[in-house]
N, C-alpha and C positions, 0 to 999 in steps of 0.2 A: 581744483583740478582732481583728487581725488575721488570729491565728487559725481564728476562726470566719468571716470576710470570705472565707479562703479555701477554707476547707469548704462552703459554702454556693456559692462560684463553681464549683467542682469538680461539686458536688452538680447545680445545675442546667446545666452544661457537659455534666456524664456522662448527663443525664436526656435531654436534648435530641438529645446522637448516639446515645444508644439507640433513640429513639424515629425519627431518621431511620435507623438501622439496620434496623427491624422496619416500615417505611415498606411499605403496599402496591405490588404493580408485575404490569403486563397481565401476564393470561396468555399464556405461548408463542402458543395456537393461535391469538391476534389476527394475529399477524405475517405469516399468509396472507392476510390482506386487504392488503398492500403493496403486491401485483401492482396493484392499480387507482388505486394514489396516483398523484399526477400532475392537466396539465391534457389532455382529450380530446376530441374531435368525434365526434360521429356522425350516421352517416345511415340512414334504414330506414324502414319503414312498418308504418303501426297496424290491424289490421282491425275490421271493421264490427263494433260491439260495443253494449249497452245504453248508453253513453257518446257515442255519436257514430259518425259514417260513418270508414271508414278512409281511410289515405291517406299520402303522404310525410311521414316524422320528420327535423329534422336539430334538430340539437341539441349542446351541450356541457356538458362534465360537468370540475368542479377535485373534488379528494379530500386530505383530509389527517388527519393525527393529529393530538387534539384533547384536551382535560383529562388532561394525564399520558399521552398513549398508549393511554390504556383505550377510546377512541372515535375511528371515523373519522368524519368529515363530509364528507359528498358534497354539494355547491351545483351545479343542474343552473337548464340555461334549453333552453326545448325549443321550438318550432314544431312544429307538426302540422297536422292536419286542419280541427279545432276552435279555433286561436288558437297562441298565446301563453302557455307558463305558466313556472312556474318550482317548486323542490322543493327542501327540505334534508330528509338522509336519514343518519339516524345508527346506525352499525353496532357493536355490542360483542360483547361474550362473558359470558354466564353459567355462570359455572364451575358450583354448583351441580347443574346441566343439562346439562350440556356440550354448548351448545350456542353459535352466533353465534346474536344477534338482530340485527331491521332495523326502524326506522320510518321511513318517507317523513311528510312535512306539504309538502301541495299548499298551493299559493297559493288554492284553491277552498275549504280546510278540510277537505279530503280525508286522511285517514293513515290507509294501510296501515301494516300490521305484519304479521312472522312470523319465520320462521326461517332460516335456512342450513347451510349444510355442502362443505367441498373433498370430493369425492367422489374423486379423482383428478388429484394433482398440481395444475395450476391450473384446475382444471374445480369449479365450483363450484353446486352445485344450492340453489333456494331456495323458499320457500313460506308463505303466509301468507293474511290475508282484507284485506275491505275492503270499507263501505258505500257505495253510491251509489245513490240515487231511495230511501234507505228500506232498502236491500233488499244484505243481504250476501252476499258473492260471496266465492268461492273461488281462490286465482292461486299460479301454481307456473312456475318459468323455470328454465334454465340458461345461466351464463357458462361461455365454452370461449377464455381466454386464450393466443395464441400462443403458440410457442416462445421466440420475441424479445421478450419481454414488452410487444411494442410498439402491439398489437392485443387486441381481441377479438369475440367476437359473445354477442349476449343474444338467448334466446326465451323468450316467455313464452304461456300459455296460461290460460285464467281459466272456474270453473265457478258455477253456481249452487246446483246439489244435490252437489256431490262426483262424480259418477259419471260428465255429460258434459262433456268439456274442446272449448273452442274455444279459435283461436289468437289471441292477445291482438295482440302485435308483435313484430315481430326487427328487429334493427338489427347495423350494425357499426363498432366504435368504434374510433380509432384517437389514439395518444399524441401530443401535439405539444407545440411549447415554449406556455409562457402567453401569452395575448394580453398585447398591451400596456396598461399603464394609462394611460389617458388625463386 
């Protein structure tokens, strides 16, 4: 009896570090999203767009790795033009595809989605759609992170037929320590 007591603990002992052996784990190319880990400020301005009149952004953005490493979570609170909003925005990698993905979910019910790519070291181009009034719209930006990994700038620019792009907003963001909790 003992025996078998210990066959059986072995058995499911051997089954269980297998199974954490062959355990999934992010892809490499997620690790270039680490540049924007961290808590960040920014400041910039939005242009006059079917959304609203443009006008000074500031704003901050925390980023972190999130279920295992396989996702980042970006939690942003922004002022602008138009108010007040806020956004989680979660970034992965489809091996598959090889591709990063991205979806924002506005506080309005708004979620863009699309794609990405480091195009060059920490320069990172992105693009995807997104509804608003009914009516889907085209948006494509680039991050160009400092040397120091201490900064960066976003521009983005947003179509409605694919062909003509206007400029959506640029901003420039900057790392700092977390605000306090209160």
């Amino acid at each position: 009896m003992k025996r078998i007591s210990i066959l059986l603990f072995l058995s499911v002992f051997g089954s269980a570090a297998a199974m954490q052996a062959q355990a999934p784990k992010p892809d490499p190319e997620l690790e270039k999203l680490s540049v924007f880990l961290g808590h960040w400020t920014y400041e910039g301005e939005s242009k006059p767009g079917p959304w609203g009149p443009g006008g000074k952004l500031t704003g901050e953005r925390n980023a972190r790795w999130i279920l295992k490493g396989f996702f980042v979570e970006f939690c942003t609170r922004e002022k602008g033009p138009t108010g007040e909003s806020q956004s989680i925005e979660i970034d992965g990698y489809d091996p598959a595809n090889k591709t990063a993905t991205w979806t924002v979910y506005f506080d309005d019910g708004e979620t863009p989605s699309g794609v990405s790519a480091f195009t060059s070291g920490t320069t990172e181009t992105w693009s995807g759609k997104f509804v608003f009034g009914g009516k889907q719209y085209l948006i494509r930006g680039t991050d160009v992170v400092a040397p120091d990994l201490q900064s960066f700038t976003e521009k983005s620019e947003f179509s409605s037929d694919g062909k003509t792009w206007m400029p959506d907003w640029e901003f420039k963001a900057t790392k700092v320590p977390p605000a306090a909790k209160k």
